[in-house]
C-alpha positions in Angstrom: 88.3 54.4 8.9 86.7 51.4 8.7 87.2 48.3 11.0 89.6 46.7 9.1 91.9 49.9 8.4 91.6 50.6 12.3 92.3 46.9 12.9 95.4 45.9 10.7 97.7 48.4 12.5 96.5 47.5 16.5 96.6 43.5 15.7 99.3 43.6 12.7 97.6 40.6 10.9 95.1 40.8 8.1 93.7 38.0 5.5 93.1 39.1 2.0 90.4 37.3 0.0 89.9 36.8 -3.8 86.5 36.7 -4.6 85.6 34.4 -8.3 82.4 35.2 -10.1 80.3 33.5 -7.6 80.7 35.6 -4.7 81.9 38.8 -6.6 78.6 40.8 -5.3 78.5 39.3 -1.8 82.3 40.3 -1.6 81.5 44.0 -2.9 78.8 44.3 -0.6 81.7 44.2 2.5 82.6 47.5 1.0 79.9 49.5 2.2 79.8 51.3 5.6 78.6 49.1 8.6 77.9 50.6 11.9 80.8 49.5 14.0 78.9 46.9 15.4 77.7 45.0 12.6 79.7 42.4 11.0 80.1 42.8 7.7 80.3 38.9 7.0 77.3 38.3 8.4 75.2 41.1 6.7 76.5 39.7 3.4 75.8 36.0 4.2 79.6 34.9 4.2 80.6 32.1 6.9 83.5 33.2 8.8 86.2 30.4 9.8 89.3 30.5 12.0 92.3 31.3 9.6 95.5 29.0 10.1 98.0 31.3 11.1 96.6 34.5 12.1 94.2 36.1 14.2 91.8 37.9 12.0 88.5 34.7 10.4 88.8 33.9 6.7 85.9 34.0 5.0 84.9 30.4 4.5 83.1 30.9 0.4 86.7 32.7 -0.9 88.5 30.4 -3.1 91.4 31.9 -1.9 92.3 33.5 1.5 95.7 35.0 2.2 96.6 35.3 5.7 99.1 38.1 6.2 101.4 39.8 8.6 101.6 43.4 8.6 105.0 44.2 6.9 104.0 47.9 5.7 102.3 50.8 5.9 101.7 53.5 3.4 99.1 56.5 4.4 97.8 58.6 1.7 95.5 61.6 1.8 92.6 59.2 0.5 94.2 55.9 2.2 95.9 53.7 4.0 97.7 50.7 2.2 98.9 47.7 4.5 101.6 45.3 2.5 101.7 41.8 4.2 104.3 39.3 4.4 102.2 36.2 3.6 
């Protein structure tokens, strides 16, 4: 899994970003596979930031950043889905 699909269940918060035109490649970039150590952020060039309400950074170039609680969990044989309760 990767860090954030091993993370959301342990600390039951997640943020979700929307990415505009801007940062659309940057933002698909997060998608490959990092060694565990690496942050993704920072081998994209996005700024992390302390999020409002939850644990997990927002990602400071989003436009928009959702910061969720873990409401649901759906596992399928390709995936895990996480619903939040923004």
């Amino acid at each position: 899994l990767k860090d954030t699909a091993a993370n959301v269940p342990r600390e039951k918060e997640f943020v979700v970003h929307l990415a505009d035109e801007a940062i659309a490649e940057q933002m698909h970039r997060c998608g490959e596979r990092f060694a565990a150590d690496v942050s993704e952020l920072d081998a994209v060039g996005f700024t992390a930031l302390p999020s409002l309400r939850v644990k997990p950074p927002r990602i400071a170039e989003a436009p928009v950043a959702f910061e969720c609680v873990l409401w649901e969990t759906l596992e399928t044989a390709s995936r895990h889905i996480f619903i939040g309760k923004v």
